[in-house]
Each structure stands twice: as structure tokens, then as C-alpha cells.
BABA-321810 format. One line per 10 residues: their letters; for each residue z, y, x of C-alpha. Coordinates in nm, 2 decimals, padded with zeros to 4 digits, always signed. Each point is the difference from the previous one (the first is absolute). Example, Ala and Ser with C-alpha at 12.3 -4.5 7.8 and 13.67 -1.06 7.14 Angstrom:
as> +00.78,-00.45,+01.23 | -00.07,+00.34,+00.14;
This chain:
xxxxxxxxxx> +01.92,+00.26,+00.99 | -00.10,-00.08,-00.35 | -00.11,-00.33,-00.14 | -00.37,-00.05,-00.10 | -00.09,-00.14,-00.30 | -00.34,-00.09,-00.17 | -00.03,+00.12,-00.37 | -00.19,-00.01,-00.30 | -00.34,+00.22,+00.07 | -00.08,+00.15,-00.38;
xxxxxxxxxx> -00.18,+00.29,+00.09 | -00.38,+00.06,+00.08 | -00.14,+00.19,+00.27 | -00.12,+00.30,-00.26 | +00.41,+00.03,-00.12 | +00.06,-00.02,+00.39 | -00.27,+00.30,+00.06 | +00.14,+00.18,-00.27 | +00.39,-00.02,+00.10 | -00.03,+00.06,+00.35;
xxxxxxxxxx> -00.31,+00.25,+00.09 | -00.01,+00.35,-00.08 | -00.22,+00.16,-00.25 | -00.39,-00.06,+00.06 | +00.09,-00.27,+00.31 | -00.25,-00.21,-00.15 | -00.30,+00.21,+00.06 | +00.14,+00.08,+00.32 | -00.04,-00.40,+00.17 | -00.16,-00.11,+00.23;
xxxxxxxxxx> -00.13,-00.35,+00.19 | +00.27,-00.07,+00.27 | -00.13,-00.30,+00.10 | -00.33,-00.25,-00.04 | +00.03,-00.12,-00.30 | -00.17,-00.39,+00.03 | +00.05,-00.33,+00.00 | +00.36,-00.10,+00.12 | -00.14,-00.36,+00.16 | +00.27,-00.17,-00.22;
xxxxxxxxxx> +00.05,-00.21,-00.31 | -00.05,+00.22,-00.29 | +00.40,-00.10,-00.10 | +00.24,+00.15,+00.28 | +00.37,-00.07,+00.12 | +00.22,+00.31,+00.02 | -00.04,-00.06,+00.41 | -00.36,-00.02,-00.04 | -00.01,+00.32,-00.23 | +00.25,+00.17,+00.22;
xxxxxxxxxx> -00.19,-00.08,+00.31 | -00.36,+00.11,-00.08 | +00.21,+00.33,-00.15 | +00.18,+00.07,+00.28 | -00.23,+00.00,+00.25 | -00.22,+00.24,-00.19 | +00.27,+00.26,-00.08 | +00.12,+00.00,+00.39 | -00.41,+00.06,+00.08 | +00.01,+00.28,-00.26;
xxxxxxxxxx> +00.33,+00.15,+00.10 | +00.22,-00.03,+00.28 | +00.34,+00.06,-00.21 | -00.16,-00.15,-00.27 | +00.36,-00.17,-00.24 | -00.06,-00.21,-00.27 | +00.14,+00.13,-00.34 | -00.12,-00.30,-00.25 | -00.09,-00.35,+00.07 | -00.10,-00.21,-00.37;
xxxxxxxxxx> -00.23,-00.22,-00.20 | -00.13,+00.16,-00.31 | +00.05,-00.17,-00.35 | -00.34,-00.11,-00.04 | +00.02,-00.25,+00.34 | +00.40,-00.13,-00.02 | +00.10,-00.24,+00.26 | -00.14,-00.34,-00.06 | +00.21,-00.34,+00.18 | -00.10,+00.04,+00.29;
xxxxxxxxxx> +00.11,+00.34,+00.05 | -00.35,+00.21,+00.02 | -00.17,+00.25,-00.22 | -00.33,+00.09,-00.03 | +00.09,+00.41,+00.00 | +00.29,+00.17,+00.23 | +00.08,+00.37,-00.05 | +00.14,+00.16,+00.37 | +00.09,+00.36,+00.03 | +00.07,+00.19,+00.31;
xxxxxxxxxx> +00.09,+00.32,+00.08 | -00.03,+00.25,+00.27 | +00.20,+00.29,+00.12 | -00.22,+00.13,+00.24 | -00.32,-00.04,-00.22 | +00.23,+00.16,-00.29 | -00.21,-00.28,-00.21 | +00.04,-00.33,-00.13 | -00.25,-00.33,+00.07 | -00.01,-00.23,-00.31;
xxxxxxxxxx> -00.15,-00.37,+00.11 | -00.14,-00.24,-00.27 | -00.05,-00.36,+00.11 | -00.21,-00.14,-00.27 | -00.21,-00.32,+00.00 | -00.09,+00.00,+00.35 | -00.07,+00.38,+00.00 | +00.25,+00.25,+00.13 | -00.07,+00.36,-00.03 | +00.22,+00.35,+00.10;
xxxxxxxxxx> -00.01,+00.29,-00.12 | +00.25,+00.29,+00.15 | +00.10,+00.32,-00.22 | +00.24,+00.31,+00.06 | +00.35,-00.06,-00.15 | +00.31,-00.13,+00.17 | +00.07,-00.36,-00.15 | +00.28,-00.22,-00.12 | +00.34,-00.06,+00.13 | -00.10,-00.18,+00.34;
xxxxxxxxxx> +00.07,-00.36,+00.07 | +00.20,-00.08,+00.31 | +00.03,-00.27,+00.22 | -00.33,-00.12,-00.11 | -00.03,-00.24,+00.33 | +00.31,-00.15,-00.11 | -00.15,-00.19,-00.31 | -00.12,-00.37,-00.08 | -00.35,+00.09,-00.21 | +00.10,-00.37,-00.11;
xxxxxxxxxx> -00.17,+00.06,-00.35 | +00.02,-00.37,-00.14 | +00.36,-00.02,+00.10 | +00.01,+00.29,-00.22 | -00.17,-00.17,-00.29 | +00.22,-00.31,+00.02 | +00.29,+00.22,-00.01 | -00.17,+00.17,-00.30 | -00.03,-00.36,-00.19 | +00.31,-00.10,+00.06;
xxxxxxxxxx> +00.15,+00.28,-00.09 | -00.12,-00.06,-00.34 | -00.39,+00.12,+00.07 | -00.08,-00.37,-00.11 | +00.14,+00.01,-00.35 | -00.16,+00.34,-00.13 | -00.32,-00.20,-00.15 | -00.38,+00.17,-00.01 | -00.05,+00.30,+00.08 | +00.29,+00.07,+00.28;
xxxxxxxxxx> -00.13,+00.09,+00.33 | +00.18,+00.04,+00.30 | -00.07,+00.29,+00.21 | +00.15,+00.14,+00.36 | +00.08,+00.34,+00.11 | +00.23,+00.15,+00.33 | +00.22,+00.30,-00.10 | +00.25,+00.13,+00.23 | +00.36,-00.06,-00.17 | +00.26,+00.23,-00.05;
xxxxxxxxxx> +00.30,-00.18,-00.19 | +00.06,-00.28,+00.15 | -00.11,-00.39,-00.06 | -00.18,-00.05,-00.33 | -00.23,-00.26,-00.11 | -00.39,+00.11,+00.10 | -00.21,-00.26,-00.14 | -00.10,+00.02,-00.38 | -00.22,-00.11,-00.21 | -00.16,+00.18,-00.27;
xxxxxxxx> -00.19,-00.11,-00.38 | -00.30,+00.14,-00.01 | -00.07,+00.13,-00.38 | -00.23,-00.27,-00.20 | -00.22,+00.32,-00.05 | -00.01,+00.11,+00.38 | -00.09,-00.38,+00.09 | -00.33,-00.09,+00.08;
């Protein structure tokens, strides 16, 4: 079995729609679950994320197999290991569709679309979710020392070449900072 490693998210959902839906996908979505109020803390742990995400793919599709698991750049990691936006994908064989989860601000919605996914993570059960572990890792691994601007942000990818570091941090441009 592979390792699994957490790794730099620096893509937004649009590129992530773009890259892994056929032609005219977009059009073709639709509400897979109700979107709402998730009853947490607008700012989520990867478990927290993972756990309201989960449940709602299973609801929406038996098989369903997450794909993509992330923050987005504009809600990094902060100490404590939360973010205020998680980006989970799922897909589904026997749907022959894919079931993209937003968990934003206390607000989680779902919306599934025809298309086939990413490479599928496995031995998702198997992980931690411990997302301000991560983030100290991140520091110490020089996250501290990058100055204004940095922002440390979390994504799951399925590896395929052995052990390689999975945390990063990356410099927001002075022009994309806000």
C-alpha cells in the first residue's frame, strides 16, 4: 500500500471543474445534497470537513470514493489547524458522475455532475484528519520563516512514488494579497 501525504492545495474549484469534467459538465449539475448550515464553527478541522463530507456523499451514492480532499488558497490553515473553506470531491461509478462538496463558513453545499473523477484515494479510513499536527509540521519545516503573505494550506492525494515531503507552504503574490 502507498503512503499518504498532505500537499500544497493551489488550485480552485473552477481549474478543478475544468480539468476533470467533460465538456458542458457545468450546466449539467445538480444539488446532491441540502445545502445549509453545517451546525459547526465557520473554521473546520480536516476531520470535521471530512466528516460532514462524507456522510453526505455515502447519502448521495452508495460507491460514492473520494477523489480530492483540500483547502483552497483564499482560507489556508491557520495554528490551530482549521479553515474556513474545504473542497471534497467524490466520485461514483455507478452514478457515472462525480459529487463535489464545499464546506464553507458554516455552509456546506453538493452539487453532483456526469464525468468520472480523479485518481481515487484509498485507504481513506486509515487516515489521522489531524490538521494542526499538519500545520506544526508545516512551521517547522520552515512554514515559520517565509514572512507575510505565506499561507499554509492541506490537501490528500493518493501517492505514487514513494515518501516525499506533503506539507508546503506557499507566497501569495503582494498583488493577489488582500
Amino acid at each position: 500500500m502507498k503512503p499518504w501525504t498532505f500537499s500544497a492545495a493551489t488550485f480552485t474549484v473552477a481549474a478543478l471543474a475544468l480539468l476533470l469534467f467533460p465538456a458542458g459538465a457545468v450546466g449539467q449539475r445538480k444539488l446532491s445534497c441540502t445545502a445549509g448550515k453545517t451546525g459547526k464553527a465557520s473554521a473546520l478541522t480536516a476531520r470535521e470537513a471530512w466528516e460532514l463530507a462524507s456522510a453526505r456523499a455515502r447519502a448521495w451514492q452508495a460507491d460514492a470514493i473520494p477523489f480530492q480532499f483540500t483547502t483552497i488558497s483564499v482560507a489556508p490553515l491557520d495554528a490551530e489547524g482549521r479553515s474556513t473553506e474545504w473542497e471534497i470531491s467524490f466520485s461514483s461509478g455507478k452514478a457515472k458522475a462525480v459529487d463535489m462538496i464545499s464546506v464553507s463558513d458554516d455552509q456546506i453545499r453538493c452539487y453532483a455532475m456526469p464525468g468520472s473523477g480523479g485518481r481515487a484515494l484509498k485507504a481513506v479510513d486509515q487516515i489521522t484528519f489531524d490538521s494542526k499536527k499538519l500545520y506544526e509540521t508545516a512551521q517547522k519545516a520552515g512554514g515559520d520563516k517565509l514572512g507575510p503573505g505565506a499561507k499554509i494550506m492541506a490537501g490528500l492525494e493518493q501517492e505514487t512514488s514513494g515518501p516525499r515531503p506533503g506539507i508546503s507552504a506557499t507566497k501569495t503574490p503582494r498583488a493577489a494579497r488582500s
